[in-house]
PALUM-14898 format. One line per 3 residues: number of its first residue (from 1); their letters; for each residue x, y, z of N, C-alpha, C, O. Coordinates in pm, whole numbers, m for minus. Example, Ala and Ser with C-alpha at 12.3 -4.5 7.8 and 13.67 -1.06 7.14 Angstrom:
<recs>
1 = AS = 1319/m569/780/1230/m450/780/1320/m330/780/1424/m332/846 ~ 1285/m225/708/1367/m106/714/1290/3/787/1341/114/804
</recs>
This chain:
<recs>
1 = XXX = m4433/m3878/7826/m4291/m3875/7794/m4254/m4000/7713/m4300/m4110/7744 ~ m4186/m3986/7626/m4140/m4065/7542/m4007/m4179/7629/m3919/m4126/7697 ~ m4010/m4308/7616/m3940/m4358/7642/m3801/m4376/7594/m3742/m4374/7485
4 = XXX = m3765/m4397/7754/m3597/m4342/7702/m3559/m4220/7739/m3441/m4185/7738 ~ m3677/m4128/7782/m3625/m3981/7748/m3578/m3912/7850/m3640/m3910/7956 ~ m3428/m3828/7827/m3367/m3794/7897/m3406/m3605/7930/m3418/m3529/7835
7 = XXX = m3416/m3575/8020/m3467/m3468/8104/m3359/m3374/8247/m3394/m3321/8353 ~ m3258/m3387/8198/m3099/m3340/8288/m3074/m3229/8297/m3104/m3164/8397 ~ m3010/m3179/8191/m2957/m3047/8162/m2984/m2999/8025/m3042/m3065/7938
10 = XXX = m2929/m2863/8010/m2953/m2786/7900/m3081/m2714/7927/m3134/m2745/8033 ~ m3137/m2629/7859/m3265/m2573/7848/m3367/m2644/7808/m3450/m2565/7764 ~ m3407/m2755/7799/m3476/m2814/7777/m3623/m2729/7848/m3626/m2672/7956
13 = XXX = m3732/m2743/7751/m3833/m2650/7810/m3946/m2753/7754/m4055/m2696/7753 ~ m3953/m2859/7718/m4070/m2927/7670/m4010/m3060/7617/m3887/m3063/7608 ~ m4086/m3177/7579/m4039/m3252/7530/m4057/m3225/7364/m4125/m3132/7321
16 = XXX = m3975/m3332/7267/m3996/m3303/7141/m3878/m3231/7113/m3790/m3186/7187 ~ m3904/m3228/6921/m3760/m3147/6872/m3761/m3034/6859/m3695/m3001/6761 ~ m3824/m2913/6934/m3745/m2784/6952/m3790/m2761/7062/m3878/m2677/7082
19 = XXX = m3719/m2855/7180/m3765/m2879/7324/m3609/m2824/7395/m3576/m2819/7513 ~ m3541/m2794/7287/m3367/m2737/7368/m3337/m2667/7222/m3261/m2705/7133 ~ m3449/m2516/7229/m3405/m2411/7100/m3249/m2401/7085/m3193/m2440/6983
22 = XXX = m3170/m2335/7213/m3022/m2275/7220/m2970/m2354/7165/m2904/m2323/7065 ~ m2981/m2538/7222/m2875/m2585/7152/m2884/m2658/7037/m2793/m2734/7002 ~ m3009/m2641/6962/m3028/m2669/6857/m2997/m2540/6770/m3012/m2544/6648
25 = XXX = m2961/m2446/6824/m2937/m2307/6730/m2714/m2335/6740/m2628/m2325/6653 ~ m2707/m2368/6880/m2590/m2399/6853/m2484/m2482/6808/m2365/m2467/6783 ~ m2578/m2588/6806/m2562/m2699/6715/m2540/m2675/6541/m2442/m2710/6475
28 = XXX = m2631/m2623/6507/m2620/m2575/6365/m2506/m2450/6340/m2475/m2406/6230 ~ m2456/m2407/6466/m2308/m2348/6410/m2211/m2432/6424/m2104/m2386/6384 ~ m2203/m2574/6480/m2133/m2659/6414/m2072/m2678/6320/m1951/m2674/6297
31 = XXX = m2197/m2710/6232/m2191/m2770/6089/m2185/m2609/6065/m2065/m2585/6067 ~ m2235/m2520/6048/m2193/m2400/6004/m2029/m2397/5986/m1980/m2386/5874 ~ m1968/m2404/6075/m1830/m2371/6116/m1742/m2482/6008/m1654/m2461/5925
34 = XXX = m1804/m2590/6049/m1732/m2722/6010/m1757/m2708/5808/m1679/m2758/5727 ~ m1871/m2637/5773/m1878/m2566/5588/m1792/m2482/5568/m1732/m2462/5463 ~ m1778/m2422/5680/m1664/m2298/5637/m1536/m2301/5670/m1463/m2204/5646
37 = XXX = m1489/m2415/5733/m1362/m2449/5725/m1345/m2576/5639/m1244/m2641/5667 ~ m1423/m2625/5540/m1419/m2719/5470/m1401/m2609/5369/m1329/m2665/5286 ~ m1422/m2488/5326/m1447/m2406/5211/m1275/m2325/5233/m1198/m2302/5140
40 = XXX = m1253/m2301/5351/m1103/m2264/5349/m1028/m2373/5342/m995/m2368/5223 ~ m979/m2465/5383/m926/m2610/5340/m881/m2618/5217/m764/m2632/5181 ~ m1033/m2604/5117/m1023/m2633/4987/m960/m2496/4909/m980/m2492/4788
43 = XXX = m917/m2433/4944/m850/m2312/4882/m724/m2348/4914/m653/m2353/4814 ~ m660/m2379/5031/m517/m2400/5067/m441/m2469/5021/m467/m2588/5008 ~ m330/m2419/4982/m236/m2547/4926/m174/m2640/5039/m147/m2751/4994
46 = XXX = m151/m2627/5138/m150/m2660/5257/m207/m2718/5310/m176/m2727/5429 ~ m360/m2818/5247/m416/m2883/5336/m365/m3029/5352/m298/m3092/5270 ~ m405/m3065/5456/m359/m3204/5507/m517/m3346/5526/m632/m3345/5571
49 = XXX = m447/m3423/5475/m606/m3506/5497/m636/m3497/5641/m759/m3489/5653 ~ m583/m3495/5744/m599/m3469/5895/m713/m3356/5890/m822/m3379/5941 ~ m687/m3238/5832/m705/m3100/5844/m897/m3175/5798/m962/m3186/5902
52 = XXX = m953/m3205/5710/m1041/m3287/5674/m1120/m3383/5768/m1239/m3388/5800 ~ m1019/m3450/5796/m1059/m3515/5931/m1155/m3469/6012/m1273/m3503/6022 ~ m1087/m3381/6074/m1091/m3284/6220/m1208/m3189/6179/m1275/m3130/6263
55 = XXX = m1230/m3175/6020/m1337/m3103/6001/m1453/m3134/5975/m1549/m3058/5977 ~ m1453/m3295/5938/m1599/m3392/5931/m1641/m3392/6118/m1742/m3368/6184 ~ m1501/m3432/6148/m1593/m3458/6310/m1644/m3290/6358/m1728/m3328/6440
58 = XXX = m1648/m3229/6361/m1650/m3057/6395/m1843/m3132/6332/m1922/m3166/6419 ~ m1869/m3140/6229/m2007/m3135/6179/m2055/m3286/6251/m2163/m3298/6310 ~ m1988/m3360/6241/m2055/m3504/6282/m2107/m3469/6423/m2219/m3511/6452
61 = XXX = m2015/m3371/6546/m2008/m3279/6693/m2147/m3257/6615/m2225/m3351/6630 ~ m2192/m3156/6536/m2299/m3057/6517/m2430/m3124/6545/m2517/m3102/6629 ~ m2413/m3261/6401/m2521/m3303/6387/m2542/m3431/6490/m2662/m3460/6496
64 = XXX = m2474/m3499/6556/m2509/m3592/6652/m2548/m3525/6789/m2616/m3587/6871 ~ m2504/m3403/6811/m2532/m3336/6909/m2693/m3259/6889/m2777/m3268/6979 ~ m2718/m3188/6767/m2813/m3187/6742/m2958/m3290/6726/m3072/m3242/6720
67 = XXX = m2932/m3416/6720/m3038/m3508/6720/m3054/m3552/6840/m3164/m3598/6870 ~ m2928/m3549/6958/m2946/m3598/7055/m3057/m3483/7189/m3126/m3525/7282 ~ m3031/m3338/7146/m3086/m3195/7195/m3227/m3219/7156/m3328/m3188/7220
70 = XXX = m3219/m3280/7037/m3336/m3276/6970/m3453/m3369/7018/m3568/m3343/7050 ~ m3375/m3497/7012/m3459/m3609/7051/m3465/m3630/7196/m3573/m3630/7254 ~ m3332/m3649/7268/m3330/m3670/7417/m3365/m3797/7433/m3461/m3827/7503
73 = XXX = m3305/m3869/7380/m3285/m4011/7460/m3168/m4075/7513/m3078/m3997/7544 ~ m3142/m4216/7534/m3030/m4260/7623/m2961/m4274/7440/m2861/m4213/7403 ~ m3037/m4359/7358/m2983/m4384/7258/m2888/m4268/7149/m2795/m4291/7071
76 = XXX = m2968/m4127/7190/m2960/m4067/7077/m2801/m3977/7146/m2712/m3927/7078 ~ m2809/m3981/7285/m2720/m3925/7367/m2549/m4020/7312/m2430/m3995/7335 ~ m2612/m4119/7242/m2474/m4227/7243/m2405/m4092/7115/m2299/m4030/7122
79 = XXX = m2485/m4086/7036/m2452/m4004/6900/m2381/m3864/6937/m2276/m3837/6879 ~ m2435/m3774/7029/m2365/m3702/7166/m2247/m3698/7168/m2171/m3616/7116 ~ m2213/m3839/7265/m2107/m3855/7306/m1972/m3871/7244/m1872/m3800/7259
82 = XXX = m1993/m4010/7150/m1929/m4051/7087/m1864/m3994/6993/m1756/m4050/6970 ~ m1900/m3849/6891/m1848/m3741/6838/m1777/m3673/6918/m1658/m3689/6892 ~ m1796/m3603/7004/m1736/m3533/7090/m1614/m3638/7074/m1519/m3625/6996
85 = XXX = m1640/m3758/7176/m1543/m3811/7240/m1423/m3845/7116/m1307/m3861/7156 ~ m1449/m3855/6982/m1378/m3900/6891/m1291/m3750/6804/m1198/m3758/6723 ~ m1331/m3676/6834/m1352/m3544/6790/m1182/m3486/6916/m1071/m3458/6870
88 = XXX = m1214/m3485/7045/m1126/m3497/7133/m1014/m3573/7088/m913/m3508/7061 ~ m1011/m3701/7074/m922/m3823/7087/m834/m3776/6968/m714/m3803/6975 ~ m881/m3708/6857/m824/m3720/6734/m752/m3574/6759/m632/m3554/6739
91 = XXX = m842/m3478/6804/m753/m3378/6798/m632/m3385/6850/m533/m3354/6784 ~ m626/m3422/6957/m512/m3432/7085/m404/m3494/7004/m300/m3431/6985 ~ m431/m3680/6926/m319/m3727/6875/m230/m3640/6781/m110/m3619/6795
94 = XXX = m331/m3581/6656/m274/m3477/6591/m221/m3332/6647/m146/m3259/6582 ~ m260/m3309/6750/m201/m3184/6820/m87/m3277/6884/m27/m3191/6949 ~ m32/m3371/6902/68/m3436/6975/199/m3420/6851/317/m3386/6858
97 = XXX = 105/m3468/6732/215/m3505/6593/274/m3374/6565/391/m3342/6590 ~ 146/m3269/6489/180/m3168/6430/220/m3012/6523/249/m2901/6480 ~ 206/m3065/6669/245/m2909/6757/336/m2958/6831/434/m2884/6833
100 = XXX = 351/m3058/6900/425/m3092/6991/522/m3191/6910/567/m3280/6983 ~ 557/m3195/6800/662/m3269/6766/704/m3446/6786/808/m3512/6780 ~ 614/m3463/6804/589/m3643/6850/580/m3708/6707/512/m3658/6617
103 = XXX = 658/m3829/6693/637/m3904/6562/464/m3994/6564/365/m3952/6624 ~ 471/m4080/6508/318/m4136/6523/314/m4239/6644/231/m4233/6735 ~ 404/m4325/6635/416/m4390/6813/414/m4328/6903/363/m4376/7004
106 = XXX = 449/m4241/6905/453/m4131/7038/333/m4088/7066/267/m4106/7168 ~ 305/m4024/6962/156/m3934/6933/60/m4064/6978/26/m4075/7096 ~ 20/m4159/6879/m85/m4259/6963/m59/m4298/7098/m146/m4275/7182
109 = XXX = 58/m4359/7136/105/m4400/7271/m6/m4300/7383/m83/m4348/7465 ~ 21/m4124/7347/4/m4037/7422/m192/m4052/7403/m272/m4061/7496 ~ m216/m4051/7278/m374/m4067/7318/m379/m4172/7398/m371/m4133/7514
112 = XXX = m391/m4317/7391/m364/m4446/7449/m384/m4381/7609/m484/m4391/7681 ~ m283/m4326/7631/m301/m4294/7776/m415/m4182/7833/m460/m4160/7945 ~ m435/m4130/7714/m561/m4059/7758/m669/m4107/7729/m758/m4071/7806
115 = XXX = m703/m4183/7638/m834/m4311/7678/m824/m4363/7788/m921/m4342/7860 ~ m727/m4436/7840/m639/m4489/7968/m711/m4423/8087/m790/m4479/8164 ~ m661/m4267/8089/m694/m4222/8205/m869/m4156/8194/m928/m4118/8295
118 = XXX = m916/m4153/8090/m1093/m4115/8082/m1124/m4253/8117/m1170/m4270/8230 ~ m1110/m4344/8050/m1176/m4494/8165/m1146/m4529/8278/m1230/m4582/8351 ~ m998/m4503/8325/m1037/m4483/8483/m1100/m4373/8563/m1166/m4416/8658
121 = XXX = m1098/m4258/8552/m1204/m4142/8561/m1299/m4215/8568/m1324/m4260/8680 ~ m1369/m4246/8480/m1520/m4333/8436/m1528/m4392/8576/m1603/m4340/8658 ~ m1448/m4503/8609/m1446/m4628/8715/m1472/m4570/8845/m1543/m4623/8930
124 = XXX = m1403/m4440/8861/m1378/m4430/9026/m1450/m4292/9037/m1480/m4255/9151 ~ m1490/m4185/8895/m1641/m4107/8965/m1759/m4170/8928/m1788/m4232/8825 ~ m1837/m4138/9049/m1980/m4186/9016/m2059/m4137/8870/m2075/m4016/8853
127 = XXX = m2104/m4225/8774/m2154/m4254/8653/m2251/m4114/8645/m2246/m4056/8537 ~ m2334/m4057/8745/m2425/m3953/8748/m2392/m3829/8800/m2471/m3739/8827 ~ m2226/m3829/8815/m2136/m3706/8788/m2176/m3590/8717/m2171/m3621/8598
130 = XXX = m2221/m3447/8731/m2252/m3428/8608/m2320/m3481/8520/m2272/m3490/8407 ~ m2446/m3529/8547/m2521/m3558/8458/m2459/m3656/8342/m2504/m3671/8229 ~ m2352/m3714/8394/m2312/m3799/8301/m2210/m3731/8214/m2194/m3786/8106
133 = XXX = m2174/m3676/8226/m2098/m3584/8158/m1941/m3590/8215/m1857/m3512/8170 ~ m1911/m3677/8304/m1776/m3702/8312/m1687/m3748/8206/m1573/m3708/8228 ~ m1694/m3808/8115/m1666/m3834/7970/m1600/m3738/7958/m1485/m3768/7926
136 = XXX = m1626/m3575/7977/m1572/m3498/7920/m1478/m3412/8031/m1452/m3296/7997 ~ m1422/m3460/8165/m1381/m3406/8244/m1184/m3441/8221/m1107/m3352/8259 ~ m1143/m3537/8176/m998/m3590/8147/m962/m3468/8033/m852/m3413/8034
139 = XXX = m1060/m3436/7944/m1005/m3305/7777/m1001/m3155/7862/m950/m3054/7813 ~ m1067/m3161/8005/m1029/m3003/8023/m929/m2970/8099/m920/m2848/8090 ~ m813/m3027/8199/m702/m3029/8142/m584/m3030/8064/m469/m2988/8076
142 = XXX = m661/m3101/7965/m564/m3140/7891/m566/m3010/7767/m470/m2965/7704 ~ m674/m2982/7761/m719/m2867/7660/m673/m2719/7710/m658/m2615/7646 ~ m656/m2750/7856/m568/m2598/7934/m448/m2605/7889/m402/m2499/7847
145 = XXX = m355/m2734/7883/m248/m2738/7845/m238/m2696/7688/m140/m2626/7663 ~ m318/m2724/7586/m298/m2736/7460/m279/m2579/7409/m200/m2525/7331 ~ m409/m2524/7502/m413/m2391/7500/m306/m2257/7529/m296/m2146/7477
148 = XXX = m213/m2349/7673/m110/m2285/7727/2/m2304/7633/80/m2209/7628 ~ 24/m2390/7569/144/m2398/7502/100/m2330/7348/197/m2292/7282 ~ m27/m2311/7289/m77/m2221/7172/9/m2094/7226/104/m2042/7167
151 = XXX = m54/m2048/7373/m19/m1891/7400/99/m1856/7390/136/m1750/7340 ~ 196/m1974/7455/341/m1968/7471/399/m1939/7322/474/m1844/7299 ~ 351/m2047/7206/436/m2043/7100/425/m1923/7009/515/m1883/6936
154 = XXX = 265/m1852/7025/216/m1718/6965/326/m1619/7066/413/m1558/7004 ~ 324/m1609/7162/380/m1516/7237/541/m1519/7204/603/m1413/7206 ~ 612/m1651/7172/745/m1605/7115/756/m1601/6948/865/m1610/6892
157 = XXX = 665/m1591/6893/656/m1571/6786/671/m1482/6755/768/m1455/6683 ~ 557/m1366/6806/542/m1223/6832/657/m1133/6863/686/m1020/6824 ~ 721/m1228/6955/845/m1115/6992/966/m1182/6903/1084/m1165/6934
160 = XXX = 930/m1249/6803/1090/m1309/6747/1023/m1261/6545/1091/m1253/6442 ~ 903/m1245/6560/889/m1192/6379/804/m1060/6365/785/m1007/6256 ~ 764/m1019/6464/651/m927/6449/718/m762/6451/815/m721/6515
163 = XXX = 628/m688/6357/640/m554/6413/567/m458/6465/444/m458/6455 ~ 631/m371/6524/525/m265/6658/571/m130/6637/677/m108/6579 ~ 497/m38/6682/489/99/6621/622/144/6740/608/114/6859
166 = XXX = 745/215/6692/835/297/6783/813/381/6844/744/460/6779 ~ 841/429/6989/803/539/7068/868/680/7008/856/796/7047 ~ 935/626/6907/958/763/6873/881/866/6773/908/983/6747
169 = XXX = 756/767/6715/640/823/6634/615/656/6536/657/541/6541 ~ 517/740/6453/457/669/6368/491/604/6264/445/493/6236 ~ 599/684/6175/705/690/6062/789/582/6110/882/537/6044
172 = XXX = 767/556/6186/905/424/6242/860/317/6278/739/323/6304 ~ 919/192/6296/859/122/6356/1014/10/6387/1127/38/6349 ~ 986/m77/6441/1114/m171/6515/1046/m301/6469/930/m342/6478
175 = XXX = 1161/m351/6416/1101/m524/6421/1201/m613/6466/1323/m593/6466 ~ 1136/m714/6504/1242/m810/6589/1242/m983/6488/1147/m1061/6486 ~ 1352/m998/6429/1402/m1087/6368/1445/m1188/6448/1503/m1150/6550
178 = XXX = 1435/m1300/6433/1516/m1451/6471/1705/m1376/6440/1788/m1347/6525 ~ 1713/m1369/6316/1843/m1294/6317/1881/m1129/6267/1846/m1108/6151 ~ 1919/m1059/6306/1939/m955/6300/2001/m905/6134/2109/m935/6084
181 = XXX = 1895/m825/6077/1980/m761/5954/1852/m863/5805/1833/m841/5685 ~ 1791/m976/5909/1731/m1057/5813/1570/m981/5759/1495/m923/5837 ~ 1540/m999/5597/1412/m895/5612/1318/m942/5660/1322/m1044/5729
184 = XXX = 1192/m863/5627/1089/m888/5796/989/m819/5653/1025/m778/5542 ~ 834/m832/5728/739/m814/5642/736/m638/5667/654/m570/5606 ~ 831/m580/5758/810/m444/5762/960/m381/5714/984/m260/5714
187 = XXX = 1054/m480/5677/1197/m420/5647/1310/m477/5662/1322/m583/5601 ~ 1385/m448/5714/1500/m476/5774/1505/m428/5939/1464/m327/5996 ~ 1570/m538/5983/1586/m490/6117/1692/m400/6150/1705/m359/6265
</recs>
């Protein structure tokens, strides 16, 4: 065994670099993902340097995660982490700015406290938690919430612009406007 080398979790089936196939296959849809939202980006008039951002770390996730699957060491695990963990930190501030309406003090303040509360996490569970993997236990809360309020804002969306087929057949349909009489991608209400 190579020194240094870490042997925990994942499928790991051998040492060496295609010693964790899955997540070296899932790793490369990373960076897969993170090309093809760099390729929609660049079509949008709408993009934001954030939007960029959020899409280097998505591949930096791929490929630090991939060398670390790959290699399995304490060192290579830092490369692991540290994406993820930056990848998290950034989303959240910008999901604070651009969904939840927070100016930029607010928005950092609010990461601030969630570094805050992942280093105390850190302090008071034991380090071999999960394989070490407590690092990532403070974002799945917080990622239930991000998620719950996605569903919430799609769900009144739906019922305030969308249209749906009428029970009275096919030829018809009902749409529901913010204001009544205003047009809609299916008419008038």
């Amino acid at each position: 065994m190579p020194e240094g080398y870490i042997d925990l979790y994942c499928e790991r089936l051998a040492p060496g670099l295609l010693g964790e196939p899955l997540n070296a296959l899932t790793n490369l849809l990373f960076v897969l993902a993170a090309i093809l939202l760099a390729r929609d980006l660049a079509r949008s008039s709408q993009t934001r340097r954030d939007d960029w951002l959020l899409a280097g770390l998505v591949a930096a996730v791929g490929l630090g995660s991939l060398v670390f699957h790959m290699a399995a060491t304490r060192a290579t695990s830092v490369l692991d982490k540290v994406f993820i963990a930056l990848f998290i930190l950034v989303f959240f501030q910008r999901w604070l700015t651009r969904v939840a309406g927070l100016g930029l003090g607010s928005s950092l303040a609010g990461a601030a406290v969630f570094v805050a509360v992942s280093l105390g996490i850190g302090k008071v569970v034991p380090p071999d938690t999960w394989n070490g993997s407590v690092l990532y236990l403070p974002a799945w809360p917080r990622g239930r919430g991000v998620s719950g309020n996605g569903a919430r804002r799609i769900s009144r969306w739906r019922s305030a612009s969308s249209c749906w087929p009428s029970p009275s057949g096919p030829s018809t349909s009902r749409c529901a406007t913010a204001s009544p009489g205003a047009p809609t991608s299916c008419g008038t209400a």
